[in-house]
N, C-alpha and C positions, 0 to 999 in steps of 0.2 A: 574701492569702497572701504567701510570701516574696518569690516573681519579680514582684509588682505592685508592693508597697513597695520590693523595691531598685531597680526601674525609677523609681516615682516620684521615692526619693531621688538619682538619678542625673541627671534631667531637672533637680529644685532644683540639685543642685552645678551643674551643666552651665550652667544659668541664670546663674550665681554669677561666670563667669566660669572658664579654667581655665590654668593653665600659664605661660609665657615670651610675655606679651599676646595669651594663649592657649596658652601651653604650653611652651614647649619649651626647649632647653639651647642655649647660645652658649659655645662651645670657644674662641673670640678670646681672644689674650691668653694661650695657656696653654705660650706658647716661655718659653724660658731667658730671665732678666734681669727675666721680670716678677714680681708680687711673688709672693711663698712661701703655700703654704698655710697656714692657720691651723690648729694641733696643740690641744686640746683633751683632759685628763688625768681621770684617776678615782684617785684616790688614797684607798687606805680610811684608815678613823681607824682609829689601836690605841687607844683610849679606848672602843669598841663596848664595850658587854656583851654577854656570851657563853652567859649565864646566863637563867633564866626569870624574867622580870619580870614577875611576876603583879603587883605592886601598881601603881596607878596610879602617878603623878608627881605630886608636891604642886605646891602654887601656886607660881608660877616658877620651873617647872623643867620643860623639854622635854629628849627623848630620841629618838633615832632607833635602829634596832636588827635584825636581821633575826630572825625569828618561829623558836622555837625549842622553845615548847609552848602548849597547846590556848588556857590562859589567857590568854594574850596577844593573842589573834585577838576582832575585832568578831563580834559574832553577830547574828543575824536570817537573815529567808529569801532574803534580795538577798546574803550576807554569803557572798564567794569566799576570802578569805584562807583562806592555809595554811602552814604548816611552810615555811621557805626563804623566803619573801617576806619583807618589809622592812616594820617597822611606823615611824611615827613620831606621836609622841602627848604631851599636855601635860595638865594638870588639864579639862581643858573638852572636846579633841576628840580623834579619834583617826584613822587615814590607815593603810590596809595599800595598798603599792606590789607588782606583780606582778614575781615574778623568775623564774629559769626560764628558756623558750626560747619559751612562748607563752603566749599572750591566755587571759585566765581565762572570758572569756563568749562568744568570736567567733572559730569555724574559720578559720583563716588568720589571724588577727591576730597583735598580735607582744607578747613579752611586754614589762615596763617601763610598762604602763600604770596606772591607778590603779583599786585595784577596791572598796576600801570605804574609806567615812566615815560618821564617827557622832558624835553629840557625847556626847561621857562615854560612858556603860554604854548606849546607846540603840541601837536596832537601826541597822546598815547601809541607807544609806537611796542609794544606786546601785549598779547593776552595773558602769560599768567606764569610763574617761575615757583617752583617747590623745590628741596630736595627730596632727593631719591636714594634708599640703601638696598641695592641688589634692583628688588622687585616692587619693593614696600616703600610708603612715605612715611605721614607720621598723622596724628591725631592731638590736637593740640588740648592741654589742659588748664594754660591762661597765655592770654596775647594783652599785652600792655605795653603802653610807653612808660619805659625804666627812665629815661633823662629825658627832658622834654627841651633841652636845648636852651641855646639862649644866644647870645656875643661867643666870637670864637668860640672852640670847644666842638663838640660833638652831641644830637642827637640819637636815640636809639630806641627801637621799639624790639621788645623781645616775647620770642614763644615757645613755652615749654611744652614738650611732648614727649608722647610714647610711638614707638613705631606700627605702624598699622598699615592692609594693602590697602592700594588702590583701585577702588568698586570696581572698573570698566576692566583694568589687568587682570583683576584675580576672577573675574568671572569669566573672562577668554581662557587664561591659562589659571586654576586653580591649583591651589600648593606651590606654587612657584613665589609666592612672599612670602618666606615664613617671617611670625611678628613674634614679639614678648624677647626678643634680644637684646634690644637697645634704644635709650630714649636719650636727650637731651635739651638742649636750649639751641634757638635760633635767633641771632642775634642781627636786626637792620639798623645798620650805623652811617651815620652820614654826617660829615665834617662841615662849619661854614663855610669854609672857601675850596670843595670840594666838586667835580663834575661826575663822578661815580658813588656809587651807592656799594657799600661793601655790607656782602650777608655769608656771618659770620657761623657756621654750625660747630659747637660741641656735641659731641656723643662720650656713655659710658654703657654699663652693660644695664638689662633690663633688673628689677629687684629677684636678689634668688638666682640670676646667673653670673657665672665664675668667668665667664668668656668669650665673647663671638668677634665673627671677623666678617666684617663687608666689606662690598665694593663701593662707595660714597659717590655721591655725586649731585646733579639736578636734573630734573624735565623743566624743558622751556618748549611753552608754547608760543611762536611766532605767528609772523600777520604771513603778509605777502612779500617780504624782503630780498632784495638779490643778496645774495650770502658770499662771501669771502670766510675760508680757513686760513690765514697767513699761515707761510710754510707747507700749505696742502693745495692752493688753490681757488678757484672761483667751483662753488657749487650748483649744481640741476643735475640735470636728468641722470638715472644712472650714477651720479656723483655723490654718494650719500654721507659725505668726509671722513674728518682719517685724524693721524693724530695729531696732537696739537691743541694748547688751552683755550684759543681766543678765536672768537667768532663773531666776525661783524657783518647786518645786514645793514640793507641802505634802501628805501621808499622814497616815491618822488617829493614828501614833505619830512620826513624823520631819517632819524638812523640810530642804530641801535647796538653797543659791542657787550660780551660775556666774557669774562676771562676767568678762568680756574686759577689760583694759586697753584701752582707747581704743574708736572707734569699731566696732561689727564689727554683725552679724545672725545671726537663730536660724531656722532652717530645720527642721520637728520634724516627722515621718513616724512615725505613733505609738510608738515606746518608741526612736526613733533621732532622735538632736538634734544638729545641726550651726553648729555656732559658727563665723563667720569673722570677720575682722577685713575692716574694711569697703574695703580695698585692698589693689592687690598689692605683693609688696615684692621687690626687687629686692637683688642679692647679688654680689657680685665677689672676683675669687679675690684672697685677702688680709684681707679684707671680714669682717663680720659682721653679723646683724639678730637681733629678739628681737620677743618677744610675750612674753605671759604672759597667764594662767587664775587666776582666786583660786574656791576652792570652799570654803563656808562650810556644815557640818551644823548642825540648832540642831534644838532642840524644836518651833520655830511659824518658820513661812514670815517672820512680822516681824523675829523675830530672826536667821534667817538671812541677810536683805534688809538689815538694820542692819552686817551682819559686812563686807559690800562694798558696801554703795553711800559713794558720794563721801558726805564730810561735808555736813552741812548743817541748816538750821534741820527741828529737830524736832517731830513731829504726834504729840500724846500720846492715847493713845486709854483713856479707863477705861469700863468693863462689867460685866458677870456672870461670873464666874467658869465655865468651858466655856462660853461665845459665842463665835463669830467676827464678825469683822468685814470690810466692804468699803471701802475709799478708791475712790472713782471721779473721776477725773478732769474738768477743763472739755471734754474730747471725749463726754464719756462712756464710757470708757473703764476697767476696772478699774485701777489702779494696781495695788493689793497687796487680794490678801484673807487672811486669817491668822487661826487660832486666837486668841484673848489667853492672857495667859502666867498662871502659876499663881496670879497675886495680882490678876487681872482686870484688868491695863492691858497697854498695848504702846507702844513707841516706835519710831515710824517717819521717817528721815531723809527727807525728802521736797523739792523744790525750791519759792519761795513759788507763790501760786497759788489757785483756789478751785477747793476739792472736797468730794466728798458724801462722808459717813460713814452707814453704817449698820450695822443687828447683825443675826445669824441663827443660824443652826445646822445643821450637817451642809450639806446643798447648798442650804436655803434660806434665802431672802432677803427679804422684804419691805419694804412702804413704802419713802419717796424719800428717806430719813437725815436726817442733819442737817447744813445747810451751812456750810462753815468758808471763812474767808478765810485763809490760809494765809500768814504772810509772816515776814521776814529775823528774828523773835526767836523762832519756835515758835508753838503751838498748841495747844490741847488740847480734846478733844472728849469729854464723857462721856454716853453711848449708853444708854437703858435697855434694860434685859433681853429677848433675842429672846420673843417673846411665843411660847410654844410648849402643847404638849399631850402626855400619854406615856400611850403604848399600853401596857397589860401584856399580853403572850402568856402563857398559863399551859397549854400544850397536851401534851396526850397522843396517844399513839398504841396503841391496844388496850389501854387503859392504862399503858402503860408513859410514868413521868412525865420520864425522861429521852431518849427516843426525837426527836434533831434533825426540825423539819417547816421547810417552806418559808414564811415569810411574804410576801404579796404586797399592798400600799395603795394603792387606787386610790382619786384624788379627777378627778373631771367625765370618768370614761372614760380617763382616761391614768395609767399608771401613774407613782408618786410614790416609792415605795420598797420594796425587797426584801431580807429579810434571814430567817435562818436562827436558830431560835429552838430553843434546849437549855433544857428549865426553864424557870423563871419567867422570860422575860424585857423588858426593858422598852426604846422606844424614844421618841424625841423627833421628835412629828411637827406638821405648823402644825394650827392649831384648823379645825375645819371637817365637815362631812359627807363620811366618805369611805366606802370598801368592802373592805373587809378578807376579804381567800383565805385560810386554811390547807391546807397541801398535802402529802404526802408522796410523790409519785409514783405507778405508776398501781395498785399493789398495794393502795392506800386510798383512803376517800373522801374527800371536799373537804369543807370546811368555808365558808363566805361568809356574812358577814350586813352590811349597810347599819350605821354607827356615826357617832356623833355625839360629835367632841372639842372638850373644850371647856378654852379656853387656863388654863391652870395645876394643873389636875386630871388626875387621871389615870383611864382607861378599861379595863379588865380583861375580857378574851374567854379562854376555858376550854375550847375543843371539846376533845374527846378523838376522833380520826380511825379510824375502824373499819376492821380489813382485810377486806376483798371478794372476795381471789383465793385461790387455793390456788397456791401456789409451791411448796408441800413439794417437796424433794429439788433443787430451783434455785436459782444464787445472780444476782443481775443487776451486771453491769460494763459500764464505759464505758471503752474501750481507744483512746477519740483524745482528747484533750485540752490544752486551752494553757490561757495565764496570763502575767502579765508577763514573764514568763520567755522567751517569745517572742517575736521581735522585733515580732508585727503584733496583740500583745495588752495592752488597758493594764486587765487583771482581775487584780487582787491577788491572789498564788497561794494567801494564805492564805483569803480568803475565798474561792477558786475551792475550792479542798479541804473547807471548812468548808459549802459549795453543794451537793458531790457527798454526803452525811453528809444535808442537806435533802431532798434529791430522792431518800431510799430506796435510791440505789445502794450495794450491799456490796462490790465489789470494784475499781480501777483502777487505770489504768498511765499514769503521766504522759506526755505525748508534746510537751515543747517542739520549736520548733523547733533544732536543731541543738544541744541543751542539755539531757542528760540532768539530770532533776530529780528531787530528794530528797522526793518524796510521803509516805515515811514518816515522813521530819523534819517537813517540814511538819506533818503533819495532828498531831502530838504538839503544836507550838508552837498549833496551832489548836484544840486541844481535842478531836478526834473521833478518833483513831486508835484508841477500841476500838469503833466503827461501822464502822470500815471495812478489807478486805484491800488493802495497796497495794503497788506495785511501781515502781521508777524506769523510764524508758524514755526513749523521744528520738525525733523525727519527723526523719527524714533529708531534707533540703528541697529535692533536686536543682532546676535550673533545665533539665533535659535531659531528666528523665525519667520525672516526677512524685514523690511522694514516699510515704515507705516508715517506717511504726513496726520500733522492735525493742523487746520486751518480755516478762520483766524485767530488769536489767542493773546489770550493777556500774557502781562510780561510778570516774574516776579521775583523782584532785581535780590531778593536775599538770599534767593537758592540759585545752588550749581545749575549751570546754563541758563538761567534765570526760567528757570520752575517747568526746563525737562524731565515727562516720566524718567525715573530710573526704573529701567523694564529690567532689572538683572532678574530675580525671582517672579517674574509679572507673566500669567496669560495673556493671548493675545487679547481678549475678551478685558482683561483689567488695565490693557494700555488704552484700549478704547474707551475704558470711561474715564480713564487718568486722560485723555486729550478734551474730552469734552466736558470735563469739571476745569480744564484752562481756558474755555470757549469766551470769546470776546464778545459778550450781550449784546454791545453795542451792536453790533455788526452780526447780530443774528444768533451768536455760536457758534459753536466749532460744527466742523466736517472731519469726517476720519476720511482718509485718502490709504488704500495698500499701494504699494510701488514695485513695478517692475516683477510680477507675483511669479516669474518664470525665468526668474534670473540666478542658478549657478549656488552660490551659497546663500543668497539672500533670495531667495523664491518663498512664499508663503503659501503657494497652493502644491510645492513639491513637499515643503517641509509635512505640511497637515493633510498630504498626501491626499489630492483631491481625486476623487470619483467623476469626469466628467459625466458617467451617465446617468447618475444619481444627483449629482450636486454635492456631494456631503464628504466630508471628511473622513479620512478612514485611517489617520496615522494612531499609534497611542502615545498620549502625553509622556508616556517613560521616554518614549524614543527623542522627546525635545528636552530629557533632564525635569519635567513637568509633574506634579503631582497627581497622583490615581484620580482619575473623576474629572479631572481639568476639561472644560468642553473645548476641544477643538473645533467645534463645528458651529461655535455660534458667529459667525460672519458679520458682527455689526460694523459693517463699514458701507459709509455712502458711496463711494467715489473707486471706482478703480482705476489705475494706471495700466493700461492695456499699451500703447504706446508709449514707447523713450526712446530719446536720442541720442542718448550719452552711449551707452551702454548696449543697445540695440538688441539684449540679448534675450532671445525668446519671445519678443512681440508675435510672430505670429503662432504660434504657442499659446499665448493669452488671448489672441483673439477669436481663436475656436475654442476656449477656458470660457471663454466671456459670451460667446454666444450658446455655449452650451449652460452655463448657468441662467441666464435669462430664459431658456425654455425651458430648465427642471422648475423656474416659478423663482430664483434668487436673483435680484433684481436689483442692479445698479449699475451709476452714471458713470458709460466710459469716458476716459480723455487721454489724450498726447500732450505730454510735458518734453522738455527738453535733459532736464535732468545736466543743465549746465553747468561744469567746473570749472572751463577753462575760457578764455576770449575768442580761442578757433575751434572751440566748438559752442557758439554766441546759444542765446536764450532765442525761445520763438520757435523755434526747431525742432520736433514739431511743436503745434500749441494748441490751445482748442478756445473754440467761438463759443459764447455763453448768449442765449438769448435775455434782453433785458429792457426793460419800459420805452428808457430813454437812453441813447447810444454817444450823447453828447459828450466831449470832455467838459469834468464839474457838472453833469448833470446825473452820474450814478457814483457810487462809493463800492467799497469789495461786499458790504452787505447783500447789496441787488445781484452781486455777482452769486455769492452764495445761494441767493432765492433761487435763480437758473439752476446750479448745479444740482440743487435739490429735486427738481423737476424734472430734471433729465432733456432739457433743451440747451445739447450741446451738441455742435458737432468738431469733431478732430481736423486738422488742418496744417500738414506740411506741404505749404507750394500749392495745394488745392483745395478746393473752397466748395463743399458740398453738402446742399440741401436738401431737402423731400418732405411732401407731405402726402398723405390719401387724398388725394381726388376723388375718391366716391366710395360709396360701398362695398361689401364684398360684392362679388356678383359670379356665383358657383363657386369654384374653388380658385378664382383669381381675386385681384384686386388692384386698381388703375394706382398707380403713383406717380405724383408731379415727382419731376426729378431736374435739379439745376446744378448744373458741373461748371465753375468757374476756375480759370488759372492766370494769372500772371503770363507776358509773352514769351518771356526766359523760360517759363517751364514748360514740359514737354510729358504729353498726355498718353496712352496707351491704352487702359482698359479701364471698362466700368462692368461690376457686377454688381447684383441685386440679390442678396440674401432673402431668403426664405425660412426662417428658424433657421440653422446649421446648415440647409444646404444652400447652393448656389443655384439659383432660377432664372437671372436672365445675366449671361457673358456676353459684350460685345465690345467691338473694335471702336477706342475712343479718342481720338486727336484732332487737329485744328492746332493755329497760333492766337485766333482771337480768343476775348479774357473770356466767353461764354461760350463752352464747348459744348454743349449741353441741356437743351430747356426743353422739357417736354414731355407726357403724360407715356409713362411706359405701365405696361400689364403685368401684371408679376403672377405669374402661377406659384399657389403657395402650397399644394401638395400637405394639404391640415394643418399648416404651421399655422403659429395666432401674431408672427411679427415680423416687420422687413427690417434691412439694414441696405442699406445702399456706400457702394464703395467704389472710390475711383482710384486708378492708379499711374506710375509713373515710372520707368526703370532706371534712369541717371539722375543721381543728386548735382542739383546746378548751382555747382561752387561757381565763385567764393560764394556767393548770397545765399547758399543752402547746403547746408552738411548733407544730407537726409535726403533718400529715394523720395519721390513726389508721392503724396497718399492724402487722401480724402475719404471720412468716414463719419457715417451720422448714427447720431443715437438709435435704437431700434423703435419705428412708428407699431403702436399694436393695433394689431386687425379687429375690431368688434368681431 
């Protein structure tokens, strides 16, 4: 979650060293007679065009520019540019600079940072690049383009600043930025016949101080990238890198490399990457120091890797046309692994040396490669063809031959690959015996047979997935969700959206953290947007008080995360009306959703220290940092998240929360989200059924969804599918309830109980294989309660097609 990642990344800087040989400002020296501060100007070009520059730049010829319509702006789903910012761009790449007052991707960030690159017409392939001194960035106080470029030469767009923290860091860790040190100029330059973009920082001391010393550096916010350190390695899990200037990632359409001038290290907290220069630098009033960033977008990780690294004797690689390839090092170590380019070779600048080459595809790799001696004239290596095999999915779903299902390949019990198949479709997987899923959530059956691939042929599987349940009149949504987009998720948002379209879900609401996200964009760029109702939304990430969805919501592309609360000083009470002043009219308004209220550091009913037998809050606002009088206890939120899957922690916690607030009289709509970050643990998981007019696809929108939620005709649904209504009156102190238990044949059923307010009133033994385990008017003794809940359950999660224990749970019906 966010408060574990920025704690971790805080422990790394902290590690790193911080400050004036540890921090801090030396005012000596800052009487009359010593020397003058150092003045620092922005002066714009009147050469700027004013105009929209739809066309590229021909070959040598760079431009800098500020963004004045749509065509001008980088596009993809990482891609923040907008109207007012600063492009600068040449025949080969292109660079939008953040102008404004703030950070295009990070509450409390400042604007002047860098938020897309891309090479030519190619998606955006980062979120957002600043520097960084110690703890602090900066606060810009003009952002202009100085040379606006032209024929050979150089463009350059520059921003002058004072040092300042960064909202989201200094409200985790307070006093750890100290600012009023040091300001300067930041300089983006870019050459015409250049493939990297070089960003150029001077510093000197703040006015009034004699002295200080940082640590220099940048925060780069990445997508979803496979990351290479050369000279440290391939990074993931556990691998947070090491030292070393240059860092390239690689996505199945971009790639992206960082290099530090001079010595520095990479410090990487999944989608947060921190660059320092490998010592402190020291500054005096008069004085000035510099560092510089070169970022390089290219098509393949080699050629981004070629745009910055030092010259040197070159490793020519030829292959297969879509192979990748690995350079590994005499440590063994990955150097570089990369795509080859569209003519099946690459050229990689490499230092002499002996290392392995070999080929593959997508994430695998085989055999020991081939060894090269590497030395002062080059090298070249030519690889044969990754030896592979390709699956054709050809799957239907009640026939319907365009209906997305889940694919899932396992080879020896572990899973190998998961992808989302529309139509015909085909993938590249190694030869071997594996086990092929088809899935589409729990409304259908599974599909599984044992398959044998055999390298250079291709295998063809045709299930058609038959539905099992009856849903008429329900639609199922998943309302928590992340994606690269979040800081503590590295799931490609397209494929997280193009996952939710697999897994049978019809309706969702993106919930980055602190980053309202364009899920309707998305899922257009990714192909399923007429599968699916969606809605932008945003997960508010307090570190005081847990955190809180609003959904769905307007976007509003000029503020940081495009116009998430910044809850740093905010009650919970004024995140709430900050998500429902971003409420999307069209589509009804917003909803406040609390999340996972029983979860660990982000629990919202531990933190406001709830009272189950009262209902009411009983923390005092001191104790959350909060001002005297703060009401804890005003609960305006529609929606609770009683159930997740991500995380799982304390659901049943929140469901005696949840049913004990509905009988003190506080009353809202539970649901099970998934709470999805990663692809193996998919969306849908659990999800929850919205009751709604019309159940058609294209015949409801997230609107209708919203009406449901409001209403409270929802029921929760992992693997089981359960409904209820009154049958009849009260009659003494019971009350008859239709009750309908449905499951899927993979899932496997055990008990149903029947709430009664808080307690349990009817347990009985519940299983069967068929999809209806369950139809039929049960008595409930309700012992003066005034409401049922009916719950069914399941003790083994039926992987692959379900992370998550089977569980079934309905809104609570109230008794007249």
């Amino acid at each position: 979650m966010v408060r574990r990642s920025l704690g971790v990344c805080l422990m790394v800087l902290a590690a790193g060293g911080c400050g004036d040989d540890g921090g801090g400002r030396d005012d000596a020296g800052a009487d009359a007679g010593e020397p003058v501060d150092v003045s620092f100007e922005a002066v714009a070009d009147p050469a700027e065009r004013t105009d929209c520059a739809a066309e590229r730049p021909a070959e040598g010829v760079v431009r800098a520019k500020h963004v004045t319509c749509e065509d001008e702006l980088v596009t993809g789903s990482l891609a923040m540019g907008r109207a007012g910012d600063l492009l600068l761009e040449n025949a080969r790449v292109r660079f939008v600079v953040r102008g404004g007052d703030e950070s295009a991707s990070t509450i409390g960030a400042p604007a002047g940072g860098l938020v897309d690159a891309a090479a030519g017409d190619a998606p955006d392939a980062i979120k957002e690049i600043f520097p960084l001194f110690d703890f602090a960035s900066m606060t810009p106080s003009a952002i202009e383009v100085v040379d606006a470029g032209g024929e050979s030469g150089e463009a350059r767009v520059r921003v002058l600043f004072d040092d300042a923290p960064i909202g989201l860091l200094d409200t985790v860790a307070p006093g750890l930025a100290p600012i009023g040190r040091v300001r300067g100029r930041l300089d983006y330059v870019l050459a015409a016949d250049a493939d990297a973009l070089r960003v150029e920082v001077e510093i000197t001391t703040a006015p009034g101080v004699g002295a200080a010393t940082v640590r220099p550096g940048f925060l780069a916010l990445l997508g979803a990238q496979e990351l290479v350190q050369p000279g440290y390695g391939l990074l993931g899990e556990g691998r947070p890198g090491g030292e070393g200037p240059i860092v390239v990632g690689e996505r199945a359409t971009d790639a992206v490399a960082l290099a530090l001038d001079g010595p520095g290290s990479l410090s990487r907290i999944e989608t947060i990457h921190l660059l320092s220069r490998g010592a402190m630098v020291r500054v005096v009033r008069g004085g000035t120091a510099s560092f510089a960033l070169r970022v390089a977008p290219a098509p393949s990780a080699a050629e981004a890797f070629a745009a910055v690294a030092e010259p040197g004797p070159v490793l020519r690689v030829e292959g297969a046309d879509g192979d990748r390839f690995d350079v590994i090092d005499a440590g063994g170590e990955v150097a570089l692994r990369s795509r080859l380019g569209a003519d099946g070779s690459a050229a990689v600048p490499l230092g002499p040396g002996s290392y392995r080459v070999r080929s593959g595809f997508g994430p695998f790799f085989a055999g020991d490669g081939v060894e090269v001696a590497h030395g002062d004239g080059g090298s070249e290596v030519t690889l044969a063809p990754a030896g592979h095999a390709t699956l054709r999915v050809s799957a239907t779903a009640g026939g319907d031959p365009a209906a997305p299902v889940r694919v899932t390949v396992e080879s020896g019990g572990a899973e190998i690959d998961r992808f989302v198949a529309i139509g015909p479709t085909e993938r590249r997987l190694p030869p071997g015996d594996v086990r092929v899923h088809v899935s589409r959530g729990l409304e259908h059956d599974v599909f599984a047979a044992d398959v044998t691939l055999a390298a250079g042929e291709a295998t063809e599987i045709a299930p058609d997935l038959l539905p099992v349940l009856d849903t008429a009149g329900w639609v199922s949504v998943d309302l928590h969700l992340h994606s690269e987009l979040s800081t503590d998720s590295l799931h490609p948002v397209e494929d997280a959206v193009r996952l939710l379209a697999g897994e049978g879900v019809e309706a969702a609401a993106a919930t980055d953290h602190d980053f309202v996200t364009d899920y309707p964009g998305v899922a257009t760029r990714a192909g399923v947007a007429e599968h699916l109702a969606l809605a932008s939304g945003v997960e508010v990430s307090t570190t005081v008080y847990g955190h809180v969805n609003g959904y769905p919501l307007g976007r509003e592309p000029a503020r940081a995360g495009y116009g998430a609360p910044v809850w740093f000083e905010m009650a919970p009470a004024d995140v709430f009306d900050a998500l429902r002043a971003m409420g999307d009219e069209a589509l009804g308004g917003a909803l406040v959703q609390v999340n996972h209220p029983r979860l660990g550091d982000a629990s919202f009913f531990g933190s406001v220290g709830l009272d189950r037998e009262t209902g009411h809050a009983t923390a005092s606002p001191d104790s959350l940092g909060l001002p005297p009088g703060t009401d804890l206890d005003d609960f305006g939120f529609e929606v609770l998240e009683v159930w997740n899957g991500y995380t799982r922690g304390g659901n049943e916690e929140s469901f005696e929360d949840y049913l004990a607030l509905f009988a003190a009289g506080r009353r809202f709509t539970m649901v099970g989200n998934s709470d999805s970050h990663r692809a193996d643990h998919p969306p849908g998981s659990p999800r929850s059924f919205v009751r709604v007019a019309h159940d058609a696809p294209g015949a409801f929108d997230f609107g209708d969804v919203a009406d449901g939620l409001r209403s409270g005709e929802v029921t929760v649904a992992a693997g089981i599918f359960v409904t209820a209504e009154l049958a009849g009156p009260r009659a003494g102190d019971s009350v008859p309830v239709r009750v309908r238990v449905q499951a899927p044949p993979w899932v496997e059923t055990e008990r149903l109980r029947v709430y009664a307010g808080r307690a349990v009133a009817v347990d009985r033994a519940l299983d069967g294989t068929e999809p209806v385990r369950l139809d039929e008017v049960v008595d409930v003794p309700l012992s003066g309660a005034s409401f049922v809940v009916v719950r069914a359950d399941g003790s083994r999660a039926p992987e692959p097609y379900q992370h998550f224990a089977p569980v079934g749970v309905t809104n609570p019906l109230v008794v007249p």
